[in-house]
N, C-alpha and C positions, 0 to 999 in steps of 0.2 A: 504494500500500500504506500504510494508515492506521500512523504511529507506534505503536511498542507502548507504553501508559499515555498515552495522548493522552484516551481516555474519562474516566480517574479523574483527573488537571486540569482536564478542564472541569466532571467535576462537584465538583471541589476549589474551584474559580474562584466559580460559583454558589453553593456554601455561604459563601463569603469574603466574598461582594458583597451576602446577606443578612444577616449577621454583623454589617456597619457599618452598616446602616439603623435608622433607631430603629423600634420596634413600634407599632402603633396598635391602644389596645384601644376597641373601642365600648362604651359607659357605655349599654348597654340593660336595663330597663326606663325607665330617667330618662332619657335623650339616644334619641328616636326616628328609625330610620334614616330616609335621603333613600330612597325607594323610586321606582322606573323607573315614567313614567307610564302603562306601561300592565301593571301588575302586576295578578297574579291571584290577590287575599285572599281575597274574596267575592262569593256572589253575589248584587245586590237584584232585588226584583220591583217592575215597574210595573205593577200589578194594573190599571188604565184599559185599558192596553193590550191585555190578554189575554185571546183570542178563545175560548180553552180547543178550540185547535187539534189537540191533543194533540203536535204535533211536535214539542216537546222532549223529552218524553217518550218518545219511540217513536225517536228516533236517541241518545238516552243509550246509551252503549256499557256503565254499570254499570249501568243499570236504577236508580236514585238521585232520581229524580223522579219523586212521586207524586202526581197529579190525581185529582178527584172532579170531579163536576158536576150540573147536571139542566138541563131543556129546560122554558120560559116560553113561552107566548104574549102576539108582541105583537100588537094590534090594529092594525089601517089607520088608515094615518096622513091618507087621505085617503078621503071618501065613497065607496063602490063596492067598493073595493078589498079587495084579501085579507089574511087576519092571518098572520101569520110567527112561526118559533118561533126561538128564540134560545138559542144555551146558557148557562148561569149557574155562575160559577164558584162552588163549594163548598167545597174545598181545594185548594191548591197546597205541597209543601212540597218539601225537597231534606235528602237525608242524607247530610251532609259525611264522614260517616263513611265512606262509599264513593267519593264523589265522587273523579276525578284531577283536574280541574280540566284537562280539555282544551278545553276551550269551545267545546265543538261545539252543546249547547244556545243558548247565547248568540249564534251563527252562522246558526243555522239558524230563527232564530224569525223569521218577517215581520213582526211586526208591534214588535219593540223592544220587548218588554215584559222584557229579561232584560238586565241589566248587570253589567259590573265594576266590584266596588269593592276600594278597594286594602287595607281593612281586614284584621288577618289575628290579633287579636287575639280568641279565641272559641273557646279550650280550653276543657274542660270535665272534670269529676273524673267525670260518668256519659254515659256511649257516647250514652245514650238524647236528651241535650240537644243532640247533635250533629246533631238533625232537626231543622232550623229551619221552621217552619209558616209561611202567608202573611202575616201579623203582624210576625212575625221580620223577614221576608223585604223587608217591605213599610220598614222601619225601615233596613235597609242602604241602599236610596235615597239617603235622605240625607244618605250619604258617597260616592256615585257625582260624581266630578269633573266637568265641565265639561268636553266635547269639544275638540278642540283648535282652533286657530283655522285657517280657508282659506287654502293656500299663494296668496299673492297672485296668481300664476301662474296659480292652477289652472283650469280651467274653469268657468264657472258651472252650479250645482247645474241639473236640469231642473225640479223642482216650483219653485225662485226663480224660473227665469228664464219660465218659462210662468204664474205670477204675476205680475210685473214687467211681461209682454206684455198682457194681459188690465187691468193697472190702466190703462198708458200709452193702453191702446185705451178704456177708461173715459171717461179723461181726456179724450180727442182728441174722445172723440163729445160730451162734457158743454161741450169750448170752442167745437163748432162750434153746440149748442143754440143756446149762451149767445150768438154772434154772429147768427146768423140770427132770434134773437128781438131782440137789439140793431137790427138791421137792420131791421127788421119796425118796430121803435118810431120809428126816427128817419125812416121811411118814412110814418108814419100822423103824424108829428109835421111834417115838411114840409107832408105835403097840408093841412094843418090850419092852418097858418102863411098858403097862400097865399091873396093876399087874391081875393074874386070876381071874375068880370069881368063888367062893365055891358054892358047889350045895349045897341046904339044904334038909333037910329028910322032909317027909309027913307029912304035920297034923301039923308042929313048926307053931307056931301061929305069 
């Protein structure tokens, strides 16, 4: 059976134990805070990347992203061959004004063209500026950090390590060239060295 006033001491106790700590006020706009490296300010676009899939777009759970596009022909790249059409991006923008910033876009894109960046500075006095266009968008990049580095531990990536196999095997074929024409030269270089041999006449004993 809990004491009766046992509740209003301990929260007597915790007001007492805040009481003697000094306060710390952050000095923000001038003193910028240390922010969690993988905080979610904004969002850049890496326009190279973008296939204009339309998958960010179509699992946005606010409807917040808005794509345009049109369809190029490109020609064969080789005699014979058939032309292909490709699609072309025209716009890409995000309206932060809807946005929650659950990052399902940025999750769900194959091809990494959508990051976070930690910026979060980009209020705005009209609603309407809160549509960042691919310009905008394209400009957040470059305050997208720097991946973090491989836990030494970790496994090795598959695309390094089926690189790594592929150059070693490069390698291996380029030193055995390199010996077997070595071998070939110092082969054609002996025969070449040795002196003739004299026929002898009949009968020299």
């Amino acid at each position: 059976m809990p004491i009766p006033g046992s509740g209003l001491a301990k929260g007597l106790a915790v007001t007492l134990r805040t009481m003697t700590k000094r306060s710390h006020t952050a000095q923000y706009p001038e003193v910028q805070p240390e922010l969690p490296p993988r905080s979610r300010g904004v969002i850049g676009l890496f326009e190279e990347n973008c296939t204009v899939c339309m998958l960010c777009a179509r699992e946005c759970p606010d409807w917040c992203i808005y794509i345009d596009s049109h369809k190029e022909t490109v020609p064969a790249s080789t005699p014979g061959g058939r032309e292909r059409s490709r699609n072309v991006l025209d716009r890409f923008a995000i309206d932060f004004s809807l946005c929650m910033y659950c990052g399902i876009c940025i999750e769900v894109c194959p091809f990494d063209a959508l990051f976070w960046s930690p910026e979060f500075e980009y209020a705005e006095t009209d609603i309407h500026e809160l549509t960042h266009e691919r310009d905008k968008l394209r400009e957040w990049m470059w305050t997208v950090p720097a991946p973090p580095a491989l836990d030494p531990a970790a496994e090795e990536p598959k695309e390094v390590a089926a690189a790594r196999k592929a150059a070693e095997k490069a390698e291996a074929a380029a030193a055995a060239a390199a010996a077997a024409a070595t071998a070939a030269a110092e082969t054609a270089q002996a025969a070449d060295d040795e002196p003739p041999t004299t026929p002898t006449a009949e009968g020299d004993a």
